[in-house]
C-alpha positions in Angstrom: 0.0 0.0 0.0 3.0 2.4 0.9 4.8 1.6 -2.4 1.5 2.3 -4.8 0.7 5.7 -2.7 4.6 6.2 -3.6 4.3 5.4 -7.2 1.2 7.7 -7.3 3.1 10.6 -5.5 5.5 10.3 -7.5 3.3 10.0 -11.1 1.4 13.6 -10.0 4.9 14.7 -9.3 5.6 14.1 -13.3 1.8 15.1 -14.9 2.6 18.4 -12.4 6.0 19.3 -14.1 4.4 18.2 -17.4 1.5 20.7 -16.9 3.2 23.6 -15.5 5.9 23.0 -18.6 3.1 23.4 -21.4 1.3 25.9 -19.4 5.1 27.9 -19.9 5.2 26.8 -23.4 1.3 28.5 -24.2 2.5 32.0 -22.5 6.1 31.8 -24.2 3.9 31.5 -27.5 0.9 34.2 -26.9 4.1 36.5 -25.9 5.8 35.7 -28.9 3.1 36.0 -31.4 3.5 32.6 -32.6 1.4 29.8 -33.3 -1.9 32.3 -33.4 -3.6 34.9 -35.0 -2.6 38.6 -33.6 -5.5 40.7 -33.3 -4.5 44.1 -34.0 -7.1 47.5 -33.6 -6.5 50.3 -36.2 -8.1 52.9 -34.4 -7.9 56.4 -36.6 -9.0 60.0 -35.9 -12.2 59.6 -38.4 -13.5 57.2 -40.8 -15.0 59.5 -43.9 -11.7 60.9 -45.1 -9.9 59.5 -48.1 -6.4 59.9 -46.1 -7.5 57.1 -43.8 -8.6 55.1 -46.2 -5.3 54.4 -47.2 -3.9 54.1 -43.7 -6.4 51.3 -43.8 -4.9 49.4 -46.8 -1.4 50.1 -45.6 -2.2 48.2 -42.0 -3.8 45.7 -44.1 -0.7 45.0 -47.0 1.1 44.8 -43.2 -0.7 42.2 -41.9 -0.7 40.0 -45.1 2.6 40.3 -45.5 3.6 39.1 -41.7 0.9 36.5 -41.6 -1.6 35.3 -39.1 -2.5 39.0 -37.8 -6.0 40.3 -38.4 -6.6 43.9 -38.3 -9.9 45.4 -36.5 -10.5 48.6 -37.9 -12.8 51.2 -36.4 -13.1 54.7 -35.3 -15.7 58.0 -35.2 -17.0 59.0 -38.3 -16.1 62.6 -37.8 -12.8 63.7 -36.3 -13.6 65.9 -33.9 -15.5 63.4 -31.7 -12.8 62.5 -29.3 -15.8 60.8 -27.0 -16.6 58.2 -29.4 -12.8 57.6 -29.9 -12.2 57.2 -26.4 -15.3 54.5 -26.4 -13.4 52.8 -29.4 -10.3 52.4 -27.2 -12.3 50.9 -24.1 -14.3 48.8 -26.2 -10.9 47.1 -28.0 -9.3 46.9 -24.1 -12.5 44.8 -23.5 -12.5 42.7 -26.4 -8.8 41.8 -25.1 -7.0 42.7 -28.8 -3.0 41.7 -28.8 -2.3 45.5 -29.7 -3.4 48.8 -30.8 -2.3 51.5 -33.3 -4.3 54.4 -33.0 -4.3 58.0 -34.5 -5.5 60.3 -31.3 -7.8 63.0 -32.4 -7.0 65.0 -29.3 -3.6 64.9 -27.7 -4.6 65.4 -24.3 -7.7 63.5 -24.6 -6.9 59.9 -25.3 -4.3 59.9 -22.4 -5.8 58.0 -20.2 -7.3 55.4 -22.7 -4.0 54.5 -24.1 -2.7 54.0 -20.1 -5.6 51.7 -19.4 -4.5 50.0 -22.5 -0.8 49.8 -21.3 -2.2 48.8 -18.1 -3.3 45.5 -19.4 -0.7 44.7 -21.4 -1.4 46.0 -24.7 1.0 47.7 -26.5 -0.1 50.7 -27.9 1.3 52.4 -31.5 0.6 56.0 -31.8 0.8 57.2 -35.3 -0.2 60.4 -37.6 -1.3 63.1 -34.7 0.9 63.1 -31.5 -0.3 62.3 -28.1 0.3 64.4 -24.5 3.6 62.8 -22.5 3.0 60.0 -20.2 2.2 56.9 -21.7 4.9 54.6 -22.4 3.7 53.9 -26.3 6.2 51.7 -28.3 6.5 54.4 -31.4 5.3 57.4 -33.1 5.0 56.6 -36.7 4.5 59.8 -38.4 5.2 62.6 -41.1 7.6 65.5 -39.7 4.3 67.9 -39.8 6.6 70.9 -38.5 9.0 70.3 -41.5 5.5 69.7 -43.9 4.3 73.2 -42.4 7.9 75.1 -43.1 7.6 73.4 -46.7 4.0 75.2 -47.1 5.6 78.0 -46.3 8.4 77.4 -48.9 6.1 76.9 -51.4 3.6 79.8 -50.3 6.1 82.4 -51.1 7.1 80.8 -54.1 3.5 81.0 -55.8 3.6 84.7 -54.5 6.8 86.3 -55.5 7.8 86.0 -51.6 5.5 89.3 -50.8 1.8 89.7 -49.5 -1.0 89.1 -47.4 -1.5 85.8 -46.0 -3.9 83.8 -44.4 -3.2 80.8 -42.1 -6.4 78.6 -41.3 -6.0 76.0 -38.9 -7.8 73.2 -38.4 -8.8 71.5 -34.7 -7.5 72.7 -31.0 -5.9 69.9 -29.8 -4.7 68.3 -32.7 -1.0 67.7 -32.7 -0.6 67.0 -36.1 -2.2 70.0 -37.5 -1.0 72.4 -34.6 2.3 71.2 -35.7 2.0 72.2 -39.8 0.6 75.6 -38.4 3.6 76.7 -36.2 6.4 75.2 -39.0 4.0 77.2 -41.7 4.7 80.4 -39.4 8.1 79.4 -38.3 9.0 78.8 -42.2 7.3 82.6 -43.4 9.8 84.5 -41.0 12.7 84.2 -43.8 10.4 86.3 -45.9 10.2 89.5 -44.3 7.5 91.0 -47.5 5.1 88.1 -46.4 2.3 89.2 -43.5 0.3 87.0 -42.2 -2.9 88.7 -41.5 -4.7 85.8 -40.0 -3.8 83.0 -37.9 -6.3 82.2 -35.4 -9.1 81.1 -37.3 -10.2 76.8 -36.8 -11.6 75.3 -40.2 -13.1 72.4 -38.2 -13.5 69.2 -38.7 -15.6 69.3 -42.5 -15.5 70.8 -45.5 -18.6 72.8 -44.7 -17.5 74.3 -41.8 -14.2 75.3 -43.7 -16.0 76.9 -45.9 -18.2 78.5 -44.0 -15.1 80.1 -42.1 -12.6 80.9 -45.4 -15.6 82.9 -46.8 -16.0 85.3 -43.8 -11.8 85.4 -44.0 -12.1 86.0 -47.9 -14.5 89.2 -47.4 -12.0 90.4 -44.5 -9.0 90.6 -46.3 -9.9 89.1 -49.8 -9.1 92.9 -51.7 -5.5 92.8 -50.4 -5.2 88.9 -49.8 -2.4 86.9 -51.8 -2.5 83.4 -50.5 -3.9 81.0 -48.1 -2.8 77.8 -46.4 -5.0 75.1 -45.5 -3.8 72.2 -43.0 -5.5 69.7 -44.0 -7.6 67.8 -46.7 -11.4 68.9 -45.3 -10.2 72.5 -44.4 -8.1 72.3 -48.2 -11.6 71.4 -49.9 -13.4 74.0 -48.3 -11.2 76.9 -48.9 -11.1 75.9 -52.7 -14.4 76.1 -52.5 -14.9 79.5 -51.0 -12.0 80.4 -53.7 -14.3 79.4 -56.4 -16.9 80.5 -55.4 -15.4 84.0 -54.5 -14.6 83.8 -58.6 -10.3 84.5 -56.8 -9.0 81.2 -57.6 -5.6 81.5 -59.1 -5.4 85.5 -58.0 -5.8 84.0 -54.1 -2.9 81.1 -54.1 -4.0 78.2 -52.3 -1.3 75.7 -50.3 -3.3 72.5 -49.1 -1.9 69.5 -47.0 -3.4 66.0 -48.2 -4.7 65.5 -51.6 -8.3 65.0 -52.9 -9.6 64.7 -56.5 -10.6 68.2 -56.0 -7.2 69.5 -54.8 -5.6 66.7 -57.5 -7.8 68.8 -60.8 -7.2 72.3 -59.0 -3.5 71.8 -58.8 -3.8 70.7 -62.8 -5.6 73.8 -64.0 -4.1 76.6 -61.5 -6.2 77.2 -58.6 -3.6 75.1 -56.3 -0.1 76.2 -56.3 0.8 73.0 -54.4 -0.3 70.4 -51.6 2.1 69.3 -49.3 2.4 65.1 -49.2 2.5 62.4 -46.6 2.0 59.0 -47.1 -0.6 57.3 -45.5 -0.1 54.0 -47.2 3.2 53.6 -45.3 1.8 55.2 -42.3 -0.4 52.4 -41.6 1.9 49.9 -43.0 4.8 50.9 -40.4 2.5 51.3 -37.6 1.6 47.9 -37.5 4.6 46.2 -38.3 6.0 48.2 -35.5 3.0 46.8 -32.7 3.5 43.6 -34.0 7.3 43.6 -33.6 6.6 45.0 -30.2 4.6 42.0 -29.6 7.4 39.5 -30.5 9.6 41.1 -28.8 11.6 42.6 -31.6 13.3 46.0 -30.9 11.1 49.0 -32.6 12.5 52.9 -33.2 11.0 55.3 -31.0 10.0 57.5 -34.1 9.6 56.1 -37.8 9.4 58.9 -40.0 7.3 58.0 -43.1 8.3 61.5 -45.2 6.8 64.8 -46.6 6.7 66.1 -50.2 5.6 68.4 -52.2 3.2 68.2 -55.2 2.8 71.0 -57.7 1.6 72.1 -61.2 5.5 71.1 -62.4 5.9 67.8 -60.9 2.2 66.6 -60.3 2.5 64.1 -63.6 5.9 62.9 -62.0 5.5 58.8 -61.2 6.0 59.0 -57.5 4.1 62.4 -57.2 1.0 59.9 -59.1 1.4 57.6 -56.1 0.8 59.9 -53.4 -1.4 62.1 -54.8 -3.3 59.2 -55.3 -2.6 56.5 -52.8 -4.2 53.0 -52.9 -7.5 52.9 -50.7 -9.3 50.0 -48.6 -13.4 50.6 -50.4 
């Protein structure tokens, strides 16, 4: 009797070692990456733009390439509704997803979602639009927007002769990536001392309505003396050419716009855009999540992967890899 309880001691001893080795083997694995399917949220500032459409096939050319990662896309509709972001953060915590890149629509705002995210062990991948210090994020994947804004500038006082009145509409408070482009736009003007800026407080919003709405009351302000005007991004950019149309000023008023459109794309081609300043949103989403799921594996990631800024114009527009980011592939 004393020898079989020994054997069976000694038997649970074994199964024990044996369970407590595979149970090792399983978190080894789900650390690593291997042997599953990654779940990875996309989380951008809106959902209507064409810009993040192409984040969206950039995350997904990603996650074909590496294999075995599926990418759970969702965010607000509009861009300025940092609430229903926040909820979309939260709601990917919940559903327990291996990582997540998002694109904060308010710096300061999505703090706390990305800690709770970090919290429980999911890395978090910040990309496009810059969040407030504090959580530790794995990278920034991004354009250089100060060095975009400075290249507006460039290209603002070349359309003008490097003299006149200019107008500076920004887009969002809060938004890093576009409060960025507005102070390297103004940074850039001060080494032409014939330029004045004769508005730079104005907010565009979030639509190409409300951009409108705004560059018309700017246009019959200072539209008599009024050379150019910057835009920031691709709804405040459609709007303004709008009010420039509409204002019959287009070509007289130079426009600078950041992101493309098929608007902005046939304005720059027949005059009423003197250039659009470039990112490239394909390889922003690409990079961001091969950089959470290298995170993931354990691989070491840059703090910052710069993804590049250009500069389309009338000149160059027809140039091969102008073509590609003026029109970037897109997730339908």
């Amino acid at each position: 009797m004393r020898r079989l309880s020994t054997v069976l001691f000694a038997a649970s001893l074994v199964m024990a070692a044996l369970l407590v080795g595979c149970t090792s083997s399983d978190k080894q694995a789900n650390s690593s990456g291997e042997g599953e399917t990654l779940r990875i949220a996309v989380i951008p500032k809106g959902t209507s733009h064409e810009f993040w459409k192409s984040v969206h096939f950039g995350a997904q050319k990603a996650a074909e390439e590496i294999g075995d990662v599926e990418i759970v896309w969702r965010g607000p509709v509009v861009e300025s509704d940092t609430g229903s972001q926040i909820e979309v953060v939260k709601n990917m915590i919940t559903n327990h997803v291996d990582g997540i890149v998002l694109a904060p629509n308010q710096k300061g705002g999505l703090v706390d979602a990305v800690e709770e995210a970090i919290s429980e062990d999911i890395p978090v991948v910040i990309f496009d639009s810059g969040l407030e210090e504090g959580p530790e994020i794995v990278s920034y994947v991004a354009t250089d927007n100060f060095k975009g804004g400075q290249m507006a500038a460039d290209q603002m006082a070349k359309a003008i002769g490097e003299k006149g009145n200019v107008i500076l509409l920004r887009y969002l408070a809060g938004s890093e990536s576009t409060e960025q482009r507005e102070e390297g736009f103004l940074e850039g003007l001060k080494k032409y001392p014939d330029i004045n800026v004769v508005s730079s407080d104005q907010y565009g919003g979030d639509s190409a309505t409300s951009a409108k709405e705004m560059a018309d009351q700017l246009l019959q302000l200072h539209g008599k003396d009024l050379a150019g005007i910057f835009a920031v991004c691709e709804p405040n950019a459609n709007g303004t050419l709008e009010a420039l149309r509409n204002a019959g000023v287009t070509g007289k008023v130079k426009l600078i716009a950041f992101d493309s459109s098929d608007a902005l794309i046939e304005a720059l081609g027949d005059g009423s855009c003197s250039g659009i300043v470039l990112q490239n949103p394909v390889e922003m989403g690409y990079q961001a999540v091969k950089a959470v799921v290298a995170s993931i594996k354990g691989e070491p990631v840059e703090d910052f992967i710069s993804t590049g800024e250009f500069v389309a114009t009338p000149e160059n527009m027809q140039d091969e890899e102008t073509q590609k980011l003026l029109k970037p592939e897109i997730v339908e």
